[in-house]
C-alpha positions as CSV (number, residue, x, y, z in Angstrom):
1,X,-65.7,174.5,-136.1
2,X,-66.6,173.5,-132.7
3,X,-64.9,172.2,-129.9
4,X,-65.1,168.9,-130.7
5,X,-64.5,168.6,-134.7
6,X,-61.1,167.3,-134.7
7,X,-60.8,163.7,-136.7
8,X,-60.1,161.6,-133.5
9,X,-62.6,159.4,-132.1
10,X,-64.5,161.0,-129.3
11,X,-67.1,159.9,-126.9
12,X,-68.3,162.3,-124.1
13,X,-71.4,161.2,-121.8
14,X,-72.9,163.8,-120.1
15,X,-75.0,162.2,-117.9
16,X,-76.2,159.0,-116.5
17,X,-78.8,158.2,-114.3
18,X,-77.9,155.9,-111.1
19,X,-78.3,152.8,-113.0
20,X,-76.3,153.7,-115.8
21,X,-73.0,153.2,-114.2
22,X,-72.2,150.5,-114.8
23,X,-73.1,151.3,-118.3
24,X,-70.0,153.1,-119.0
25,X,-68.3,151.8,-122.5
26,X,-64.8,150.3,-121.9
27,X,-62.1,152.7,-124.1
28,X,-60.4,150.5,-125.9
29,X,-56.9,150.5,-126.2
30,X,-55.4,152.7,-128.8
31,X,-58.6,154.3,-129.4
32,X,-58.8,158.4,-127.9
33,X,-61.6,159.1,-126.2
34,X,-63.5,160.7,-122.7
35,X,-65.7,160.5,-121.1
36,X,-67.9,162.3,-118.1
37,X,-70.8,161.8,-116.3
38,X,-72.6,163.5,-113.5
39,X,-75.4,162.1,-111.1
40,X,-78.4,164.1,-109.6
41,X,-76.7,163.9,-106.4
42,X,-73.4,165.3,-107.0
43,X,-71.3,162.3,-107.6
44,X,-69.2,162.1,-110.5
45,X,-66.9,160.3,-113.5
46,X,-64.9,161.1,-115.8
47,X,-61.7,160.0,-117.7
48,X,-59.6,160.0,-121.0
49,X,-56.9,158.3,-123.0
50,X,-55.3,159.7,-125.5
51,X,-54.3,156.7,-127.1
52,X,-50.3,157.4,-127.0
53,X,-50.2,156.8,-123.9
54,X,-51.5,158.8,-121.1
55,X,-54.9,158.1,-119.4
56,X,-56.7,158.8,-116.5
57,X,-60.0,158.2,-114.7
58,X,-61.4,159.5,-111.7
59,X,-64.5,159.1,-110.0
60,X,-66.3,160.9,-106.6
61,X,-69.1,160.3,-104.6
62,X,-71.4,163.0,-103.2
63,X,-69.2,163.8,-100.6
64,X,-66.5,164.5,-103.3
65,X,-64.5,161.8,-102.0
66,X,-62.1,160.5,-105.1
67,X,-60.6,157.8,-106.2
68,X,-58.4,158.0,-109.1
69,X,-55.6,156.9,-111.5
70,X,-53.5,158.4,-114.3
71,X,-50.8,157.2,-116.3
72,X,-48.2,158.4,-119.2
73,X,-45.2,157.2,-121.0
74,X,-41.9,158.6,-119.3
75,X,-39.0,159.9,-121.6
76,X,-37.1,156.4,-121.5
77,X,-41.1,154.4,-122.6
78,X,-41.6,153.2,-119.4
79,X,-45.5,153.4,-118.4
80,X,-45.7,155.5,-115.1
81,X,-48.9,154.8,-113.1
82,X,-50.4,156.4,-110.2
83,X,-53.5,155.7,-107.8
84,X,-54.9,158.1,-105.4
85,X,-57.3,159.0,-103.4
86,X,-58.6,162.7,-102.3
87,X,-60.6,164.0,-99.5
88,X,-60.8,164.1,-96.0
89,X,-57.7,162.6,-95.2
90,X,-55.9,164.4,-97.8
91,X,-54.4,164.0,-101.2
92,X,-52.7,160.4,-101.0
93,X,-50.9,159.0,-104.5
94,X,-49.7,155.4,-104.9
95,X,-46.8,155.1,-107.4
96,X,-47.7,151.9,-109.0
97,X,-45.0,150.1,-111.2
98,X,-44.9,150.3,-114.9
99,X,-44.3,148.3,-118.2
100,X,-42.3,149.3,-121.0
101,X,-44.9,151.0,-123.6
102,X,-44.6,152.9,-126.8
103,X,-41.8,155.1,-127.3
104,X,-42.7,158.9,-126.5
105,X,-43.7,161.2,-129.7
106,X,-40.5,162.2,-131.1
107,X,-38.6,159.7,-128.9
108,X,-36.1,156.9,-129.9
109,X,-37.8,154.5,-127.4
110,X,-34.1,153.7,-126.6
């Protein structure tokens, strides 16, 4: 059994060549997947969703300057999204505001 034999749907990209960016497949919603891919100059991608819920993606140029975002369902099912950006100027998170989603595992969604 490897690392990857579990029955969820899985797509990993290992990597893309300069063009292929914008080549990435959309996850779509509900489905789990990830995803990562490296360029030939350092720059990067990669991202997930579980499909309960939490998510993120986060991408890097040479430089490794990011840009990111990740997101979860709090304990009450309210989606909890945050932006950010690392690098030179620091770690810098944007809460961004959230919708009602699915109730947590185990949760009463109440």
């Amino acid at each position: 059994m490897g690392i990857y034999s579990s029955p969820q749907a899985l797509l990993v990209v290992l990597a893309v060549s300069a063009q292929g960016w914008e080549k990435v497949p959309a996850i779509p919603a509900g489905r789990r997947a990830e995803y990562f891919l490296l360029e030939d100059d350092g720059a990067y991608r990669f991202g997930y969703d579980t499909g309960e819920g939490q998510s993120a993606a986060v991408r890097a140029d040479q430089n490794n300057q990011v840009q990111g975002q990740y997101s979860y369902v709090d304990s009450v099912g309210k989606r909890v999204s945050v932006a950010y950006t690392a690098g030179d100027s620091g770690f810098v998170p944007r809460l961004e505001e959230g919708e009602t989603g699915p109730s947590p595992v185990g949760g009463s969604g109440k």
